[in-house]
C-alpha positions in Angstrom: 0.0 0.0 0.0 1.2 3.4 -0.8 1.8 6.0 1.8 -0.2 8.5 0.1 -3.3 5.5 0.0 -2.3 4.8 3.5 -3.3 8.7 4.5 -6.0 8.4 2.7 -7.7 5.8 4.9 -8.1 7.6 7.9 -11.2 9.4 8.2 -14.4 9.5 10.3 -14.7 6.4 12.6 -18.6 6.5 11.8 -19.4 8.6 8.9 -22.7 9.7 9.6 -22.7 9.9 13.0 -19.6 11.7 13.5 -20.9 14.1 10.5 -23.8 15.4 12.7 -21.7 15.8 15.6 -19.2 18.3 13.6 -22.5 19.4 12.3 -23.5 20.6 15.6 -20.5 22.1 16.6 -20.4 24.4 13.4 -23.9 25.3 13.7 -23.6 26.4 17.5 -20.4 28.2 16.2 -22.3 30.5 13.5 -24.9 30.8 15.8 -22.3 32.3 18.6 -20.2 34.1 16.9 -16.9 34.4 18.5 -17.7 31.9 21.1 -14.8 29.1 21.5 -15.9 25.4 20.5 -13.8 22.5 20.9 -14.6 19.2 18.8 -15.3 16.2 21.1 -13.6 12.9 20.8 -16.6 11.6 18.8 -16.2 13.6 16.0 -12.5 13.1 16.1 -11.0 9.9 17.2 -11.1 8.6 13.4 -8.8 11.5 12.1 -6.5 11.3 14.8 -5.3 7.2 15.0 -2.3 6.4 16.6 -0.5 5.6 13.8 0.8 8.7 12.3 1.2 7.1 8.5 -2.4 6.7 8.9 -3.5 10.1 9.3 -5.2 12.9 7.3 -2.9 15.3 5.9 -5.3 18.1 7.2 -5.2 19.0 11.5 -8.3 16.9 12.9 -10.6 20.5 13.1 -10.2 21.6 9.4 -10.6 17.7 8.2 -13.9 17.4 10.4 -15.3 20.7 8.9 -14.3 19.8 4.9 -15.9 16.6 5.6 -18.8 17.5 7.3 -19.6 20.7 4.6 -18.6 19.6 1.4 -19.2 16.6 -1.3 -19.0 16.0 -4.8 -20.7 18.2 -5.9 -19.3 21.5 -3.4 -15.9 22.3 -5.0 -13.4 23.3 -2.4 -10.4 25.0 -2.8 -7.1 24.3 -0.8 -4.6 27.3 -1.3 -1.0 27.4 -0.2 0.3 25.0 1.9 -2.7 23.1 2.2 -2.9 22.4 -1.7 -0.9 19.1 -2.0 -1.7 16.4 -3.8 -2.1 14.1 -0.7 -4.9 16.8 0.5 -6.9 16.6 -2.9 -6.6 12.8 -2.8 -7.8 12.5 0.6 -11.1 14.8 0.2 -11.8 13.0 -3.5 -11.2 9.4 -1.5 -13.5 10.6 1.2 -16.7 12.5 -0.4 -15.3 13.0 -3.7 -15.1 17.0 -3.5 -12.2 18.5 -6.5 -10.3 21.6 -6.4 -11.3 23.5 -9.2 -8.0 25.2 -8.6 -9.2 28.6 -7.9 -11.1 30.4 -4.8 -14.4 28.7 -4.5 -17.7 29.0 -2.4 -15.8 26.7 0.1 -12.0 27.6 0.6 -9.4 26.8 2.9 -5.9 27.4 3.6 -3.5 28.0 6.4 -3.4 32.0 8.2 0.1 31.9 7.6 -0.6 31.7 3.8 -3.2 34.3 3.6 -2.4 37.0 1.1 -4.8 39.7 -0.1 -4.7 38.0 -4.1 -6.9 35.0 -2.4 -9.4 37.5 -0.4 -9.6 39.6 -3.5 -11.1 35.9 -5.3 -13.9 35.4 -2.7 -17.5 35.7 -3.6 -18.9 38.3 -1.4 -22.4 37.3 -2.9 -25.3 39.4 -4.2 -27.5 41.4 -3.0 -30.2 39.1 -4.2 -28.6 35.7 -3.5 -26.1 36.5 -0.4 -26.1 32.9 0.8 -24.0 32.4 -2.4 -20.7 34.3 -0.9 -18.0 32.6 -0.2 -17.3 30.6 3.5 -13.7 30.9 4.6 -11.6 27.9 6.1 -8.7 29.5 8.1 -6.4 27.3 10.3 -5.0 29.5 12.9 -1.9 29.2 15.3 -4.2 29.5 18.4 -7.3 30.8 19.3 -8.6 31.8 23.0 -11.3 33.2 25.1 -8.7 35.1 27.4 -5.7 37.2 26.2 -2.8 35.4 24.1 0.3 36.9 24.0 1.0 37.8 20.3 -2.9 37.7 19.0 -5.2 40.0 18.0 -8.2 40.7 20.5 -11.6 41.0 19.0 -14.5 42.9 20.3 -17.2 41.4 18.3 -20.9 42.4 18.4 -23.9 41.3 16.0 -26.7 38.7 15.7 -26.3 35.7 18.3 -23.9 37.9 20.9 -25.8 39.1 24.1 -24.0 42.3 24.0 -20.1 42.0 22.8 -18.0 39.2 22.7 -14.3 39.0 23.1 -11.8 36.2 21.0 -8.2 36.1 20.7 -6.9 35.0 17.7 -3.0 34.0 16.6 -1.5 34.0 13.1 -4.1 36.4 11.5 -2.7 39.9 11.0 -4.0 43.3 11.7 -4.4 44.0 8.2 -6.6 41.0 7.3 -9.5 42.1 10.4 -9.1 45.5 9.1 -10.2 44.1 5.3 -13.0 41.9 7.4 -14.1 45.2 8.9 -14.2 46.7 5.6 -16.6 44.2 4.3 -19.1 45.5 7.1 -20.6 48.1 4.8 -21.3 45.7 2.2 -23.8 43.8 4.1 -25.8 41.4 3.0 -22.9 40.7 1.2 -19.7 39.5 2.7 -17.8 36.3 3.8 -18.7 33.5 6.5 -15.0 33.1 8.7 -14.5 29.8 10.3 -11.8 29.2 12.5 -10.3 26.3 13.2 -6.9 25.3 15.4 -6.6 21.5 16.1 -10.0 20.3 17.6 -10.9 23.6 18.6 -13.4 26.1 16.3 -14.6 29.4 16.2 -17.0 31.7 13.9 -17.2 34.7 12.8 -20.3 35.0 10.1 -20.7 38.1 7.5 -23.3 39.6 10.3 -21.0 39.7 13.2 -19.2 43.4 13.1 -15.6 43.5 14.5 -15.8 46.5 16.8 -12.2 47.0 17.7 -9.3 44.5 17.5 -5.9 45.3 19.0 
């Protein structure tokens, strides 16, 4: 068996259950914006097996969400260091989703590999059809409900947050929230932010305004 077969095998210990589990998780996160989530072993222990040949080439958070919000027929774009052929093998051996190659209504790729070229490709939607904007995969250095050292804060306010909401995120610049924040004025329109750093996951929807970051 090849290694690059081998990596493919690993993937959710029961499809459909651990599915709806992720599904949950990523449904409470839009609904809280900002609000820290952390995967549970149930919808994890299949992409984490002991045997390190054996798993996905995708940390356990980002390979839940891809295959919990995409099949063959949702193409999904891995950009920079997540676009290898072992990653685009893995999701076609799994739910048969292709990279089309370019930014797509479902993209994902690593903070440190943001650049504004790739934001400039996402959909921001229409007026009329806004659900058809772009949803954002971004696998961060850390994330946290408290102060990190090295992130930026966010004061986040909007739909689904009592009054404001505080998140720490690590390997996203200043300049990229200040872009987010810039989107603000074209609502409806915008881009849907999910964060994910190893089993844990935050949201940050097109609705939810960044008030101040430092």
């Amino acid at each position: 068996m090849s290694a690059t077969l081998a990596s493919m095998e690993s993937g959710f210990a029961d499809p459909v259950h651990d599915a709806q589990q992720t599904f949950r998780v990523l449904l409470g996160a839009m609904a809280e914006p900002g609000r820290l989530f952390t995967l549970g072993p149930a919808a994890t222990n299949g992409l984490q097996p002991s045997d390190p040949a054996l798993r996905p080439p995708l940390s356990p958070a980002l390979a839940a969400a891809l295959l919990t919000l995409a099949d063959a027929d949702t193409p999904v774009h891995l950009s920079g260091s997540l676009a290898t052929d072992e990653a685009r093998a893995w999701l076609r051996f799994h739910i048969g989703a292709r990279d089309p190659g370019k930014a797509a209504g479902l993209t994902a790729t690593r903070a440190r590999d943001l650049d504004r070229a790739l934001c400039r490709q996402l959909d921001l939607g229409t007026d009329d059809a806004p659900q058809s904007s772009a949803t954002l995969l971004l696998e961060v250095d850390a994330l946290s409900d408290a102060p990190l050292p090295g992130a930026v804060a966010l004061n986040l306010r909007g739909p689904g947050i009592a009054s404001a909401r505080n998140v720490a995120v690590a390997g996203l610049t200043a300049e990229f929230w200040r872009w987010r924040t810039t989107l603000q004025a074209h609502l409806p329109r915008g881009i849907d932010l999910v964060l994910v750093c190893d089993t844990q996951v935050v949201a940050i929807p097109r609705s939810t305004r960044i008030e101040s970051e430092s």
